[in-house]
N, C-alpha and C positions, 0 to 999 in steps of 0.2 A: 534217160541219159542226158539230158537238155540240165535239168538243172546240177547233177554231176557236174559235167562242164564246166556250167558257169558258177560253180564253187570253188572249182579247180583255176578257170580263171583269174579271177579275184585275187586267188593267194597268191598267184604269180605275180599277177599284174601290184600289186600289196608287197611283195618281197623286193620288187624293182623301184617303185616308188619310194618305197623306205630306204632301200639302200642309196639311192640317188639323191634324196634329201637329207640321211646322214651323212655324207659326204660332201654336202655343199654348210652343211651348218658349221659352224665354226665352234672349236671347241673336243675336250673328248665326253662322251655319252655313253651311258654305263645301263648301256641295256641289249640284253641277245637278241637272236636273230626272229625269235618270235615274237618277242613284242615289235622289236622293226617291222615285222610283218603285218602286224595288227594295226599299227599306228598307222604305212602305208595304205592299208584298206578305207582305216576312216580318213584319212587325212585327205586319199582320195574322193570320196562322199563330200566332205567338206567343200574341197577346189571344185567339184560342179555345182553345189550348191551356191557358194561366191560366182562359180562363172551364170547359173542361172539370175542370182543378181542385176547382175552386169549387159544382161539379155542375149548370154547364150544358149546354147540347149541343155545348159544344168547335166543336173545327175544322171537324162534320158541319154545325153551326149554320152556321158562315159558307157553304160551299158549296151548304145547301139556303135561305139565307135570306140571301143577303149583305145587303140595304138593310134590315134592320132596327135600331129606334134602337140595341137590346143591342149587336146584334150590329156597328155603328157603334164603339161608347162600347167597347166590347172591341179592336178592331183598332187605332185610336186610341193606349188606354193601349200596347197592344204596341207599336205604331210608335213612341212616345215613350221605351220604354222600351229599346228597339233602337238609336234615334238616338241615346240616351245611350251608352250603349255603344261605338255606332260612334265619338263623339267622344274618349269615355277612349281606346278603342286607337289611335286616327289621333293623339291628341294636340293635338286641335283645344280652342282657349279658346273657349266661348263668351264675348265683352264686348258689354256693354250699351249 
């Protein structure tokens, strides 16, 4: 049941993220609610990786602590930093 969970986790915490970073990016973005989710997931992966960097507890922070404001404020920047991405390779405009 342990890793159920934290499957189940993930795509939560991955649907919040996303949506929380689509809503801070400026522009519109022409993708469902599954890839938001998906991008949230890595985007988060990415933001502990950057915050491991920077000498936090990285990627282990988010799995032993995902609802923390840091560890929020880190998956976030990734997610946003990821969906930027995703838009340069799809070729997607954001317009205002």
């Amino acid at each position: 049941m342990g890793l159920l969970w934290a499957i189940i986790s993930w795509i939560i915490i991955g649907a919040i993220i996303g949506l929380i970073a689509r809503a801070i990016m400026p522009g519109k973005q022409s993708m469902g609610l599954g890839l938001t989710i998906v991008l949230g997931v890595i985007g988060a992966i990415v933001g502990g990786f950057l915050g491991g960097l920077f000498g936090g507890d990285g990627i282990s922070g988010i799995m032993n602590n995902p609802w923390s404001i840091g560890t929020i404020l880190l998956a976030v920047i990734g997610a946003l930093i990821v969906m930027v991405i995703y838009g340069l390779a799809t070729g997607s405009r954001n317009r205002a």
